[in-house]
PyMOL CGO cylinders between C-alpha atoms (Angstrom):
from pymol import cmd
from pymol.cgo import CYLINDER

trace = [
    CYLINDER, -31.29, 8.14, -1.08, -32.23, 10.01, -4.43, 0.3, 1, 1, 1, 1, 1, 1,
    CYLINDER, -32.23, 10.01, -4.43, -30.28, 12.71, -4.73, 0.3, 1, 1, 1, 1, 1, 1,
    CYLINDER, -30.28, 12.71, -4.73, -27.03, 11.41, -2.76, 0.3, 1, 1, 1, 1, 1, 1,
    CYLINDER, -27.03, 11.41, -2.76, -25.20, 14.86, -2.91, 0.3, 1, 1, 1, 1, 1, 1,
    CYLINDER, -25.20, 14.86, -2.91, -27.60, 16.17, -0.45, 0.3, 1, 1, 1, 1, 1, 1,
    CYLINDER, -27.60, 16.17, -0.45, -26.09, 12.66, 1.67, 0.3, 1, 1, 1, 1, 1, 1,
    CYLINDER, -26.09, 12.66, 1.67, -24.46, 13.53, 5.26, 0.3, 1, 1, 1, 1, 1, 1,
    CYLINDER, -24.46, 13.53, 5.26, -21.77, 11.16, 4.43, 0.3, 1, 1, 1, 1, 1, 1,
    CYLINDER, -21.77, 11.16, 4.43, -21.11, 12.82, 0.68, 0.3, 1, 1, 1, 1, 1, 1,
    CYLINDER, -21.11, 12.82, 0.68, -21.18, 16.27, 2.26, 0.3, 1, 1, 1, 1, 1, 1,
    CYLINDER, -21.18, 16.27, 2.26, -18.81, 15.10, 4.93, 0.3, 1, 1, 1, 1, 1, 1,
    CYLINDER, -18.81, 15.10, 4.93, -16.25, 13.73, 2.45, 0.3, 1, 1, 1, 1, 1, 1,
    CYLINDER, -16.25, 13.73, 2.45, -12.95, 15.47, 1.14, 0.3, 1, 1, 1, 1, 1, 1,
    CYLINDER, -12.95, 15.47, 1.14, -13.64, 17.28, -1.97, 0.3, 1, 1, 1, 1, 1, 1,
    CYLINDER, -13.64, 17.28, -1.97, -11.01, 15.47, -3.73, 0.3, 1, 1, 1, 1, 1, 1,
    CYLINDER, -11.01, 15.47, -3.73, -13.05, 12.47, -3.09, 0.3, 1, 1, 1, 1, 1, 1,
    CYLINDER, -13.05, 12.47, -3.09, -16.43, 14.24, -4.12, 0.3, 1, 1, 1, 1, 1, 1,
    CYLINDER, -16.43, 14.24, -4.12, -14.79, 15.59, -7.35, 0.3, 1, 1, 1, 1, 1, 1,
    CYLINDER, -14.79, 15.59, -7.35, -14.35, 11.70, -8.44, 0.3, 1, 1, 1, 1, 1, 1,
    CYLINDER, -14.35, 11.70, -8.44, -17.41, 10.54, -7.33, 0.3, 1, 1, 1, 1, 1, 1,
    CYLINDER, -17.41, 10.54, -7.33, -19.46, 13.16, -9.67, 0.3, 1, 1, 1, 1, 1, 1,
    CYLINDER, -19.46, 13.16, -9.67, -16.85, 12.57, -12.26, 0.3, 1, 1, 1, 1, 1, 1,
    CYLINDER, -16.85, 12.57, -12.26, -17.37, 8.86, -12.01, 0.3, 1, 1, 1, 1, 1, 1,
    CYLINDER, -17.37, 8.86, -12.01, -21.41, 8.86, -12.14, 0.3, 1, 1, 1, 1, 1, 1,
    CYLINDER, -21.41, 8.86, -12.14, -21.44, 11.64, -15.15, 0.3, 1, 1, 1, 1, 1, 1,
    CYLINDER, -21.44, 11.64, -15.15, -19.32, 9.12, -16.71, 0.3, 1, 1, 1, 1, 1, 1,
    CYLINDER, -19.32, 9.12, -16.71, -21.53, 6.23, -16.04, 0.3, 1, 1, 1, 1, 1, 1,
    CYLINDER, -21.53, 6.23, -16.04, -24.82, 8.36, -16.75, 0.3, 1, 1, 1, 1, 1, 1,
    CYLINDER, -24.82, 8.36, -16.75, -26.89, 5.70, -19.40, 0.3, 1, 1, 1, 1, 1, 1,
    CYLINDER, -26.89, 5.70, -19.40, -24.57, 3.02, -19.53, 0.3, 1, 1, 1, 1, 1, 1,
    CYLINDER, -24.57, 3.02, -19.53, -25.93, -0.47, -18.67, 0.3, 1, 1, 1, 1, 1, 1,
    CYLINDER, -25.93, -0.47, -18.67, -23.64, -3.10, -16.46, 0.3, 1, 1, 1, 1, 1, 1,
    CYLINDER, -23.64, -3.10, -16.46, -21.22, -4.57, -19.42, 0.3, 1, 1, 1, 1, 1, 1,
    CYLINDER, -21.22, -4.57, -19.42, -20.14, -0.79, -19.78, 0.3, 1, 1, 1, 1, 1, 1,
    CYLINDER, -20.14, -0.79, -19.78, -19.90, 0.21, -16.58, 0.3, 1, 1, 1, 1, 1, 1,
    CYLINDER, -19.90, 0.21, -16.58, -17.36, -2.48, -15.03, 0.3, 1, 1, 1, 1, 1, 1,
    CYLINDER, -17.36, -2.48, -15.03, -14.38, -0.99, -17.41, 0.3, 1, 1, 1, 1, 1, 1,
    CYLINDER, -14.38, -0.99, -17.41, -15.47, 2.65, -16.37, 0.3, 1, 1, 1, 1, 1, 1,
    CYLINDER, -15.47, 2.65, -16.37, -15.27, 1.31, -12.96, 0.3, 1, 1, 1, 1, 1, 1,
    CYLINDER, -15.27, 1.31, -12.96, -11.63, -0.25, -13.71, 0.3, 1, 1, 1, 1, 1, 1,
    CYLINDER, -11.63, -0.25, -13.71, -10.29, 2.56, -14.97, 0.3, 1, 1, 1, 1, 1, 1,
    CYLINDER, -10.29, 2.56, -14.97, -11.94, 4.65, -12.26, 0.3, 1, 1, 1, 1, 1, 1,
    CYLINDER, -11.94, 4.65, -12.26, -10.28, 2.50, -9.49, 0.3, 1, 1, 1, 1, 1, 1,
    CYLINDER, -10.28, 2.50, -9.49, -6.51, 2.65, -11.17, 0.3, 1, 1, 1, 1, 1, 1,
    CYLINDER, -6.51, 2.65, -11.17, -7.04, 6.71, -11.12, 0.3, 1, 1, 1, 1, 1, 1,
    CYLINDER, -7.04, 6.71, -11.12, -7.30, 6.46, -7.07, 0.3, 1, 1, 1, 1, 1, 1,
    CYLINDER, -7.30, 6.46, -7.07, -4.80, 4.39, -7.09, 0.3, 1, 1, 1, 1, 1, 1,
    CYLINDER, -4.80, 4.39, -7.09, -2.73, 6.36, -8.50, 0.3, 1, 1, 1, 1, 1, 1,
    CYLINDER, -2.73, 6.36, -8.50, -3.49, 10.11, -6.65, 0.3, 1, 1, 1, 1, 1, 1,
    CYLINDER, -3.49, 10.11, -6.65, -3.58, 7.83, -3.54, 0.3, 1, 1, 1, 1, 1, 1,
    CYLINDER, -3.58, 7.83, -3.54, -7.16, 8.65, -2.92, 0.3, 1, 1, 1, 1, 1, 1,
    CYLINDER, -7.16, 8.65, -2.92, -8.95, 6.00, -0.17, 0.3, 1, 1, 1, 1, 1, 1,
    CYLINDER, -8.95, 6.00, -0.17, -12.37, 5.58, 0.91, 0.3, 1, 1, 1, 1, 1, 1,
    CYLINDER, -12.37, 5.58, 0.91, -13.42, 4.45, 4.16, 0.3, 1, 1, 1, 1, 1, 1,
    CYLINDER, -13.42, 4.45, 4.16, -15.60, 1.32, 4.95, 0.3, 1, 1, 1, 1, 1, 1,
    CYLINDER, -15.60, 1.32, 4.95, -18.82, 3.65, 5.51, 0.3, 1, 1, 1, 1, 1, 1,
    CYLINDER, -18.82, 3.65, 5.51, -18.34, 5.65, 2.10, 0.3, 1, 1, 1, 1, 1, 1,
    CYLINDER, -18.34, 5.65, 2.10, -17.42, 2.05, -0.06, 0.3, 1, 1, 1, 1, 1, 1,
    CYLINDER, -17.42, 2.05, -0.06, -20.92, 1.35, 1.12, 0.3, 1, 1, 1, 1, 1, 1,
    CYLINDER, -20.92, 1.35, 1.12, -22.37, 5.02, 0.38, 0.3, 1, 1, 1, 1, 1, 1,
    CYLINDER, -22.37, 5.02, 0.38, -20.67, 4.27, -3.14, 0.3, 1, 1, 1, 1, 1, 1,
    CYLINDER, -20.67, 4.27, -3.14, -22.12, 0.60, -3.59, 0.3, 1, 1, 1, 1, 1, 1,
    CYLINDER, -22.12, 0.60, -3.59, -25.85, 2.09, -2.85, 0.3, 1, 1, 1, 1, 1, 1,
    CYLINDER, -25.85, 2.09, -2.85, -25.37, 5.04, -5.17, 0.3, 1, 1, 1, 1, 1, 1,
    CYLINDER, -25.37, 5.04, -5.17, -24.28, 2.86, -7.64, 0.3, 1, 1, 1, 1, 1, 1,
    CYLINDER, -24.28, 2.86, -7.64, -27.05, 0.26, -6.88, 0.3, 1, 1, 1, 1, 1, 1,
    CYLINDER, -27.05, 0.26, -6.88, -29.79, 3.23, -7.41, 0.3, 1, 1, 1, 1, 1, 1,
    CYLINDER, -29.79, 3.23, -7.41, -28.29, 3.95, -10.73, 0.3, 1, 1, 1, 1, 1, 1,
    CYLINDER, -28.29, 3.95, -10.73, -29.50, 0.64, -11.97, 0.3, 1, 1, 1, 1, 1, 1,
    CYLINDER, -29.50, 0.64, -11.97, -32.23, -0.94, -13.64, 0.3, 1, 1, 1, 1, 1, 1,
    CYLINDER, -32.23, -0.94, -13.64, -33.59, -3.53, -11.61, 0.3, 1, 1, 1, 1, 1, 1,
    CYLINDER, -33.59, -3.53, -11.61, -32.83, -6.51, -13.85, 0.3, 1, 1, 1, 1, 1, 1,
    CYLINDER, -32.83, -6.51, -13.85, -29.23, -4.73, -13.55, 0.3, 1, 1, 1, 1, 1, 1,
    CYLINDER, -29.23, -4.73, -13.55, -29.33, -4.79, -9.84, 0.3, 1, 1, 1, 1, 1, 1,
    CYLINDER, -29.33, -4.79, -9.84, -29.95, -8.67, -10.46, 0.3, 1, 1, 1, 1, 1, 1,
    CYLINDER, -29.95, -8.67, -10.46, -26.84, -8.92, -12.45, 0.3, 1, 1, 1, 1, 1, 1,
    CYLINDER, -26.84, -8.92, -12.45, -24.80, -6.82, -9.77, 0.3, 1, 1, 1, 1, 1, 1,
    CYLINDER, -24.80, -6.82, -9.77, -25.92, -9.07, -7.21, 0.3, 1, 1, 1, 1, 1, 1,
    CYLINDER, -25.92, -9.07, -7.21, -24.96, -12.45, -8.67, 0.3, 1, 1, 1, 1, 1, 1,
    CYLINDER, -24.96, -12.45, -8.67, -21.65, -11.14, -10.01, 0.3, 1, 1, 1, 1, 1, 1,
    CYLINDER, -21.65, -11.14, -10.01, -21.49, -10.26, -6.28, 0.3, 1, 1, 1, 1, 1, 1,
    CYLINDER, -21.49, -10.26, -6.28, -22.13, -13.40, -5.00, 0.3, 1, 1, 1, 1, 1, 1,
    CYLINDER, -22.13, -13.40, -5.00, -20.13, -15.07, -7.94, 0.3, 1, 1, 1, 1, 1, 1,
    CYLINDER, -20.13, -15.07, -7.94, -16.96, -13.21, -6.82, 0.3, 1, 1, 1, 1, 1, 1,
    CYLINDER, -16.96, -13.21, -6.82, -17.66, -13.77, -2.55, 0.3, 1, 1, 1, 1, 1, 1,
    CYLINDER, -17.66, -13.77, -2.55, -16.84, -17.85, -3.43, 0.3, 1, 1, 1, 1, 1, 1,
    CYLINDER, -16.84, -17.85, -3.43, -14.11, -17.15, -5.96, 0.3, 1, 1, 1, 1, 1, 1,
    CYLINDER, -14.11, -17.15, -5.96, -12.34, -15.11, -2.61, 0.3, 1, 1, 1, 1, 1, 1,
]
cmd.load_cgo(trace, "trace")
């Protein structure tokens, strides 16, 4: 997936929800993990708030767009925060 707004599932979505996705990764554009997590926070309270949802299939869309943003040594980070956060549940 390298240029994910040429992705079915992107094109498919509600503008709304497009509009905070670009928003979102133009925020995140060049920051490492450490900065991204409060980005992400902050992100999530703003749906929250205008009541904006995503479905299981575009959480998943979001997680691999988000995955292909990082570094690989990143991705390792993500993935044992991930796994960190699966026992704490």
């Amino acid at each position: 997936m390298t240029n994910w707004k040429n992705n079915r599932e992107y094109r498919n979505m509600d503008k709304r929800k497009q509009k905070m996705i670009e928003t979102l990764f133009g925020t995140l554009k060049g920051k490492d993990l450490n900065q991204a997590l409060p980005i992400i926070t902050n992100w999530k309270m703003q749906l929250t708030q205008q009541n904006i949802t995503f479905t299981p299939e575009e959480n998943e869309l979001l997680t691999q767009m988000f995955l292909q943003e990082l570094s690989p040594a990143q991705r390792k980070q993500y993935e044992m925060l991930k796994t960190f956060m699966k026992k704490q549940s």
